[in-house]
N, C-alpha and C positions, 0 to 999 in steps of 0.2 A: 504494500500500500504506500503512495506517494505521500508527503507531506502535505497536498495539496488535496487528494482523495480522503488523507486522515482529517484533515479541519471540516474540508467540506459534511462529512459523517458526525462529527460533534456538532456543527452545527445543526443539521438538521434535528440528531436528538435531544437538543440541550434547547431549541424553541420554547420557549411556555406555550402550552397549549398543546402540542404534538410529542404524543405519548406513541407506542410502538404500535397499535392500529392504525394512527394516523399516518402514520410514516411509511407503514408496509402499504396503504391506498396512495402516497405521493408514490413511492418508489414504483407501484403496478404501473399508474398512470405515465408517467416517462423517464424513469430508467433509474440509474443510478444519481445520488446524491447534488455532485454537480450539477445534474441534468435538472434537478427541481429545482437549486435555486437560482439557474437560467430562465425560467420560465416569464413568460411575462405576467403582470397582472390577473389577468382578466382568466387565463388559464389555470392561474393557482384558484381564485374565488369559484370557477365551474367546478374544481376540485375539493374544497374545503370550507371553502365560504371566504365572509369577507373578512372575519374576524383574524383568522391562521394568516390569512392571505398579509395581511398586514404584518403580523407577528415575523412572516418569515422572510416581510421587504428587512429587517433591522437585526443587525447581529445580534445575539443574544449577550446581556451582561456578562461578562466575565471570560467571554470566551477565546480571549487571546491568551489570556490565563492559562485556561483547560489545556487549551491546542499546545502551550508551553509543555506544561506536566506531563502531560500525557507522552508527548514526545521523547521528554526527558526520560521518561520512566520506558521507552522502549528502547531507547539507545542505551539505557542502565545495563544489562546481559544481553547476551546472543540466544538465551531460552525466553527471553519474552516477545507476544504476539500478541497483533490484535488482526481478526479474522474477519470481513467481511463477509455479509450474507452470499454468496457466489464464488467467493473463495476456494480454489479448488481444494483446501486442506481443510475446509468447513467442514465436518462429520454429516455424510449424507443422512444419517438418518432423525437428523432435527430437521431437515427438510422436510421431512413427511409430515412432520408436526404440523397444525391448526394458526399457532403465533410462533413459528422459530426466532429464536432471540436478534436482533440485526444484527448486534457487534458482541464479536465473542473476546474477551479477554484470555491470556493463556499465558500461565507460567509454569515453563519446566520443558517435558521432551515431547514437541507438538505431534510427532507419528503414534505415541501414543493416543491421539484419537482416531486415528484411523485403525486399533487393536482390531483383529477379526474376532476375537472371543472376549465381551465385558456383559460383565453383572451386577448389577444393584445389591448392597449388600445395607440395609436400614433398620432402622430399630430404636429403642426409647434412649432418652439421654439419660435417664436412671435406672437402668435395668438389674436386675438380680445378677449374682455372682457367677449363677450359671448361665445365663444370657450373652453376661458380657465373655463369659467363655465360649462359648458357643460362637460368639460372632469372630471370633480370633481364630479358631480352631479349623471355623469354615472358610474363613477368606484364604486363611494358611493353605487348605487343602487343594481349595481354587487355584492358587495362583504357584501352586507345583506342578498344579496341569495347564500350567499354560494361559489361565481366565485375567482376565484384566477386572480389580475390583472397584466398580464406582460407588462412592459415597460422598455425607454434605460434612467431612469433618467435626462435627458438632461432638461434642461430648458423650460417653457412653457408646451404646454399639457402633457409630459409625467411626470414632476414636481408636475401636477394638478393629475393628474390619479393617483400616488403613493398614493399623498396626502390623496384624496378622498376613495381609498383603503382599508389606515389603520383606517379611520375616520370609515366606514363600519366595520369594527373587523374581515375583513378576510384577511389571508396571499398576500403578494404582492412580485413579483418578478423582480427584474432590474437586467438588460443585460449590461454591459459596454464594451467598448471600451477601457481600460486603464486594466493594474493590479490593482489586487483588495489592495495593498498596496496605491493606489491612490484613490481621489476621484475626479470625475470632473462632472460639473465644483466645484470649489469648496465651492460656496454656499450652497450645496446640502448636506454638512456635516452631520449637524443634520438631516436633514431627512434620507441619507444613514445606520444612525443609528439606526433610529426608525425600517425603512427597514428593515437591518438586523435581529433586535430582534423580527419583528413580521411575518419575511415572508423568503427571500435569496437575494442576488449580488449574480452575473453570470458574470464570466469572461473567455474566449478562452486563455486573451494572458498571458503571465507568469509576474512574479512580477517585477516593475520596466517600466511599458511599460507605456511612455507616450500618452497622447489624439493625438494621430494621424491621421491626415483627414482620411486616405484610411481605418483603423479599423472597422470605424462607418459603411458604406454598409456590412461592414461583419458580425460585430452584429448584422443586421438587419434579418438575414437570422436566428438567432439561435429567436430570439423575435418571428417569425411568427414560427416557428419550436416548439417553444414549447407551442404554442397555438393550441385551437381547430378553432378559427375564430380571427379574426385582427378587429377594429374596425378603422375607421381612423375619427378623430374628426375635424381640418382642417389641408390644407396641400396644397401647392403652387403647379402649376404645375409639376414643377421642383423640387424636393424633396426627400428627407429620406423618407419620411413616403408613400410616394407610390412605392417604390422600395420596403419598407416592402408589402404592398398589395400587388405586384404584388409576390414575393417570396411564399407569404401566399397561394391566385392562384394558383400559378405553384406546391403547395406541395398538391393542393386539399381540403384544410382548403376554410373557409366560409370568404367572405369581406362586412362588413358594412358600411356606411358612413352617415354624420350628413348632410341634405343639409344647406348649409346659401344663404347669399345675391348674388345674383347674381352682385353685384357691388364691393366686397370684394376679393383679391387676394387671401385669405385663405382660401377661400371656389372654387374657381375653381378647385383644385385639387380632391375635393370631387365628384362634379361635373361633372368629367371627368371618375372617377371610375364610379358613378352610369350607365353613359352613355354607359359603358365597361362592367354591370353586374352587379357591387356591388349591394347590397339591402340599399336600403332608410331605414334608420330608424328615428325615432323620439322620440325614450323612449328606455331604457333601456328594459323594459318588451317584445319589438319587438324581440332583442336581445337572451334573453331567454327562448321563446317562438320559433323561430327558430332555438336555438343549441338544444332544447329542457333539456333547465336544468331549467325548471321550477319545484318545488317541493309543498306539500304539506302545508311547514310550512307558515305562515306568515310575509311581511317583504316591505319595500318600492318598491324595485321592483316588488315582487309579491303585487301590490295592490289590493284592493276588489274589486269586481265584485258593492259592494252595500255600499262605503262609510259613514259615520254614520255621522250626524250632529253636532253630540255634540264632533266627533274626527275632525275637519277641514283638518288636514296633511293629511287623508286619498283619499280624493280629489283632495286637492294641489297638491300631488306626482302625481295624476296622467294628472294631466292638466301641469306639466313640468313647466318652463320658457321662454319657444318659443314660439309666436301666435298660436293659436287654434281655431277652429270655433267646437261650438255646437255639426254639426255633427263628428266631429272627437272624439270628448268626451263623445260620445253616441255611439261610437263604442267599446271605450276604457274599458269603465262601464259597457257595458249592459244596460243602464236607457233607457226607454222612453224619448221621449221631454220634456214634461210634467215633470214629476217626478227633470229632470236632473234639468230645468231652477227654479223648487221648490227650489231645495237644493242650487242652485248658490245665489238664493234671501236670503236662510239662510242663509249662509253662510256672505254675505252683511247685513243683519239684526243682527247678533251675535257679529257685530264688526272686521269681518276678513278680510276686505279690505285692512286696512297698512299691511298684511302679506303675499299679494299677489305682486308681480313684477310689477312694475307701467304702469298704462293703460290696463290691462289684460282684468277685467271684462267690460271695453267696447270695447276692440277687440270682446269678447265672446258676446256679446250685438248683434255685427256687423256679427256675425258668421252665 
């Protein structure tokens, strides 16, 4: 983008009056940025009326300012971008979208959006112990097979999911709600960091935009938009994270959900999806076995079919950390009875009890 294509773009957004409807009806009408505020008179007012039409004769306050910063803050690193709606490195599938954002903000490693394999990974900012494991344990498992994890960095599950991500070695992407010259909240520092260098930040709004309640529903719509399926890990009735599901939905992308306690506020909202369609899962390998990014190679996700005894993790990954009975791990493996309750006895006999989540193997006893 030129210097000259960049101003011409803040100006048109930064209008009073000309919000991102209005701007997606000039830009339909003739063409790109420039191109509207060439326009004569009379063709802006058949467009918007007379009120805009004015507005967009006179620079907006402050915008030799913005055009400043903005600029400055792109010449800062060789990983920051801003993307225009046509952009050939604009992520095709917010184009499908209803309102795709015009200007995409981007810091870190831009082919990251172009991953062939990314997933929503969202859930409550206060979640239970096992929640917030849960949402680590599965991003981890994702992004050994290859998955690219999208999340809105917010505290709690999607804090875990980044987390768990980069821990995996594959690229991860956050959505925010603020300019990407902010971070929030601001604990999130160091990890927005790591982020950046191992995966992208995604931002709609322009530099300077504080964490503003009404943002956050907005971003939510670009998280399920640039996934192939949403996972929701837990999430109150009432919630972000099922507005994201339900966007996912409505775009025809896949909804997952973790069940928990039925006595637990964080799992109701799970709960409510399953009951609405979502698919039940219980391992990560469900997950990629449904979007079908299961691959040849080897990896915690893709567990074996035939565990080895003398590898333990091979088994433990696949027995997870949430109760299990028998038969469920005999579905997971492919083992016989027999065979499975052998290698659980190994496993017990080899010393790998303290490495197992406590009281497991007599749930699996109970199984």
């Amino acid at each position: 983008m030129t210097p000259d294509e960049l101003g011409a773009w803040l100006r048109l957004l930064s209008t009073p009056g000309v919000g991102p409807e209005t701007a997606r009806k000039l830009l339909a009408a003739f063409g790109p940025p420039e191109a509207v505020l060439a326009q004569s008179p009379a063709a802006l007012r058949a467009v918007v009326g007379p009120k805009l039409q004015m507005a967009l004769a006179v620079p907006p306050e402050g915008l030799a300012e913005t055009v400043a910063a903005t600029s400055s803050w792109l010449a800062g690193g060789t990983d920051r971008h801003i993307l225009a709606l046509g952009d050939s490195r604009f992520p095709p599938e917010l184009l499908q979208m209803a309102d795709p954002p015009l200007l995409l903000y981007v810091t870190g490693q831009i082919e990251t959006l172009q991953h062939p394999r990314r997933l929503a990974v969202v859930g409550s900012r206060n979640p239970t112990p096992q929640g917030e494991q849960n949402a680590r344990q599965f991003a981890r498992a994702l992004a050994e097979a290859d998955v690219c994890v999208v999340s809105g960095l917010a505290l709690g599950v999607d804090g875990a999911a980044h987390e768990g991500a980069l821990a995996g070695g594959a690229p991860t992407i956050a959505v925010v709600g603020t300019g990407l010259d902010r971070v929030y909240p601001k604990r999130h520092l160091e990890l927005a960091h790591r982020i950046a260098a191992q995966g992208a930040i995604v931002s709609e709004y322009p530099l300077g935009t504080p964490p503003l309640p009404a943002n956050f529903p907005q971003r939510n719509r670009l998280i399920a938009g640039l996934s192939q399926g949403t996972l929701v890990v837990e999430a109150a009735v009432q919630s972000g994270s099922l507005i994201t599901a339900r966007l996912a939905a409505e775009q025809g992308r896949d909804v997952f959900a973790i069940p928990g306690s039925i006595h637990a506020p964080q799992s109701r909202g799970c709960h409510a999806l399953i009951r609405q369609g979502a698919k039940l899962v219980e391992s990560a390998q469900d997950i990629l076995e449904d979007l079908r990014f299961t691959s040849p190679s080897a990896s915690a996700a893709d567990a074996p079919n035939d565990p080895s005894p003398s590898d333990p993790e091979g088994l433990l990954s696949v027995m997870g950390f949430d109760p299990v009975s028998l038969d469920a791990l005999q579905a997971r493996t492919g083992l016989d009875t027999a065979h499975l309750q052998a290698r659980l006895l190994e496993l017990e006999l080899e010393g790998c009890v303290g490495r197992l989540p406590g009281g497991l193997l007599q749930r699996l006893g109970q199984g």
